[in-house]
C-alpha positions in Angstrom: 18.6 -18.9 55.7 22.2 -20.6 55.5 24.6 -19.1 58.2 25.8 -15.9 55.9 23.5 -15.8 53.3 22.1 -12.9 55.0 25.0 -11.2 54.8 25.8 -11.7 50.6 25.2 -8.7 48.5 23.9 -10.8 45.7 21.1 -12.6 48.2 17.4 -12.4 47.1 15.8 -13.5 50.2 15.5 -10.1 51.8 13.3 -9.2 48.5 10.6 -11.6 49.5 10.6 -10.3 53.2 10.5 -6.4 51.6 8.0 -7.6 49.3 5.7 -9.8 51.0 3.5 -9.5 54.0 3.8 -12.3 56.7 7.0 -13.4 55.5 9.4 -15.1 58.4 13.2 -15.4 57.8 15.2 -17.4 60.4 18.8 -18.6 60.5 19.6 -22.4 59.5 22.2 -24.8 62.1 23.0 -27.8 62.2 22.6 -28.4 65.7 20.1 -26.2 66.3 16.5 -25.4 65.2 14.6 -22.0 66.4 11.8 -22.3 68.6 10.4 -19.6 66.6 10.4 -21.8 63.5 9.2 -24.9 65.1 6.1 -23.0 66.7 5.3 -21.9 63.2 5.6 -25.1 61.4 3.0 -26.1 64.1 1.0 -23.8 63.8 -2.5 -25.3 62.7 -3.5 -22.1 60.4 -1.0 -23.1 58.2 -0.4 -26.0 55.3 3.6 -26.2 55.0 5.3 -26.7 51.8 9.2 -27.4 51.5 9.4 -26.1 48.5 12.6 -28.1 46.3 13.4 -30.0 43.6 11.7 -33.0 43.3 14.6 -34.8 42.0 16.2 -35.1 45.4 13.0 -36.5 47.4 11.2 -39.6 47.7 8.6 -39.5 45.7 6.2 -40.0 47.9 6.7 -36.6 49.6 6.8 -34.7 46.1 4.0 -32.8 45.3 3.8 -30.3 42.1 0.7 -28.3 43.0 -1.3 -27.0 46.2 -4.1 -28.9 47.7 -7.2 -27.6 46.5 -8.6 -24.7 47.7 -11.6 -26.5 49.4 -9.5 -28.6 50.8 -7.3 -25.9 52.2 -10.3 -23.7 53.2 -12.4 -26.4 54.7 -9.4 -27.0 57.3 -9.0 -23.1 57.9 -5.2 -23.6 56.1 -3.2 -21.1 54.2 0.0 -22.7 52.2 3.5 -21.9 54.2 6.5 -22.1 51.8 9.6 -23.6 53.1 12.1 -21.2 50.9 15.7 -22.7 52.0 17.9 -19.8 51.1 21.3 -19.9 50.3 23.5 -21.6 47.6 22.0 -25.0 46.0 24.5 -26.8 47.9 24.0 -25.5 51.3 20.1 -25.5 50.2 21.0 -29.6 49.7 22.4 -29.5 53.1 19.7 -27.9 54.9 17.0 -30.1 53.7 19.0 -33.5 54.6 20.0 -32.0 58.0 16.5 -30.7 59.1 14.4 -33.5 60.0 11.5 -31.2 61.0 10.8 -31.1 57.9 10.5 -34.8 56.8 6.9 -34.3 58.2 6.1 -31.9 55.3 5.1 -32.3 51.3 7.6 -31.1 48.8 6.6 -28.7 46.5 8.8 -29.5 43.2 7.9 -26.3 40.8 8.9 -27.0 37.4 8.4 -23.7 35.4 8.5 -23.7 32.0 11.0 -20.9 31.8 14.6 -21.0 32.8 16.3 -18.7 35.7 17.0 -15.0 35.0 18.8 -14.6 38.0 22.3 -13.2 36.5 24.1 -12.5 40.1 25.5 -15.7 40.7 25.1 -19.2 39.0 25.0 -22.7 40.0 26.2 -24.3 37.2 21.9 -25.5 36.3 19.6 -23.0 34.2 16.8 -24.8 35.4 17.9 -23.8 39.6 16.0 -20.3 40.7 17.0 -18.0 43.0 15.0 -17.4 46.2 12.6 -14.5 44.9 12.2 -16.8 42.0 11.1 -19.1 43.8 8.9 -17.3 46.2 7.4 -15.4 43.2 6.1 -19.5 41.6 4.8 -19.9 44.8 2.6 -16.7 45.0 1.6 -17.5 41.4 0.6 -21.2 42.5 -1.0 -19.4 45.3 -3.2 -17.2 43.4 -1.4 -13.8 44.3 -0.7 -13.3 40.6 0.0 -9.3 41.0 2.5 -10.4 44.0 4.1 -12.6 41.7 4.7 -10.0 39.0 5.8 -7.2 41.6 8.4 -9.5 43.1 9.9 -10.4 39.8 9.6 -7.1 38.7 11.4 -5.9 42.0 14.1 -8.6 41.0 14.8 -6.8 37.7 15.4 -3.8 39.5 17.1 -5.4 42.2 19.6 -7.4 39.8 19.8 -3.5 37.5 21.2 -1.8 39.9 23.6 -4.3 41.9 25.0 -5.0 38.1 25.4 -1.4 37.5 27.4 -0.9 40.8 29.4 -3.7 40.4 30.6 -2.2 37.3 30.5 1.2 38.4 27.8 2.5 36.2 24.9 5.0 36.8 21.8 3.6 37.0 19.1 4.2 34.4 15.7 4.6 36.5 14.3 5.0 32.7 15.3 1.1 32.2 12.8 -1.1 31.3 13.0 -2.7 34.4 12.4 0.1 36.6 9.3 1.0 34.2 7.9 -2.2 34.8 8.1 -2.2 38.3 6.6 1.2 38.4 3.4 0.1 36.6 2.8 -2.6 39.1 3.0 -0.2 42.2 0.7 2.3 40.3 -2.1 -0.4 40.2 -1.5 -2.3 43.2 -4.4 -4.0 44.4 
């Protein structure tokens, strides 16, 4: 996570970690790099996976899909998504400035729908948020019902910081709400 992305009221990153089990969040500098991190990133139960655009890697290191499952299983591996939260141009900045990860494929999503995420904009429709993100990765992952609950969690999420921001009660009838409310029902 950039320096104060932590601390924005329109940040999605702490979605993923309420959301998703085994999720790690650590603070990005520019001189420094968390033990923590580094341990996990070598870590052999893992496959990491910066996951950004394509556009601004060699190609080499841009991949668009997971290695296969056999692969993955045969080596004991489960994918590790590199989500580099904060705006796309500290996100830029991260990704130059952290040669730990040079080691690492690129996972360049290109979903076939454009961003829903109304709380701030980066000037592209086709740049996600970070639960976005990390909900294209479940999907690629196979954790389809994850995926769903996380977007769904968004909706909510993005509902009521809209309606406070404009000082407006908030409908728990919305459709939102309703959808997010199905998926918990029938969790798996």
């Amino acid at each position: 996570m950039a320096d104060i992305e932590p601390l924005k009221p329109s940040n999605t990153g702490w979605l993923v970690a309420d959301m998703v089990p085994h999720t790690f969040a650590f603070s990005w500098a520019r001189t420094e790099t968390d033990r923590a991190l580094l341990a996990l990133l070598a870590d052999p139960t893992w496959q990491p996976y910066v996951v950004f655009p394509g556009e601004f890697v060699a190609p080499h290191r841009v991949v668009h899909a997971l290695a296969s499952e056999d692969a993955a299983s045969s080596l004991g591996k489960r994918p590790l998504f590199i989500l580099l939260d904060g705006t796309w141009a500290e996100a830029r900045k991260m990704f130059r400035k952290s040669p730990y990860l040079d080691a690492f494929p690129v996972l360049s999503l290109a979903p076939p729908q454009m961003t829903a995420y109304q709380l701030r904009r980066s000037g592209r429709d086709d740049h996600f948020c970070t639960s976005e993100v990390a909900a294209l990765c479940l999907a690629l992952a196979g954790e389809g019902h994850a995926a769903q609950t996380l977007q769904a969690y968004l909706g909510v999420y993005t509902h009521r910081y809209l309606r406070a921001k404009h000082q407006l009660p908030v409908d728990p009838q919305d459709a939102a709400h309703a959808q997010l409310l199905a998926l918990t029902s029938r969790a798996p």
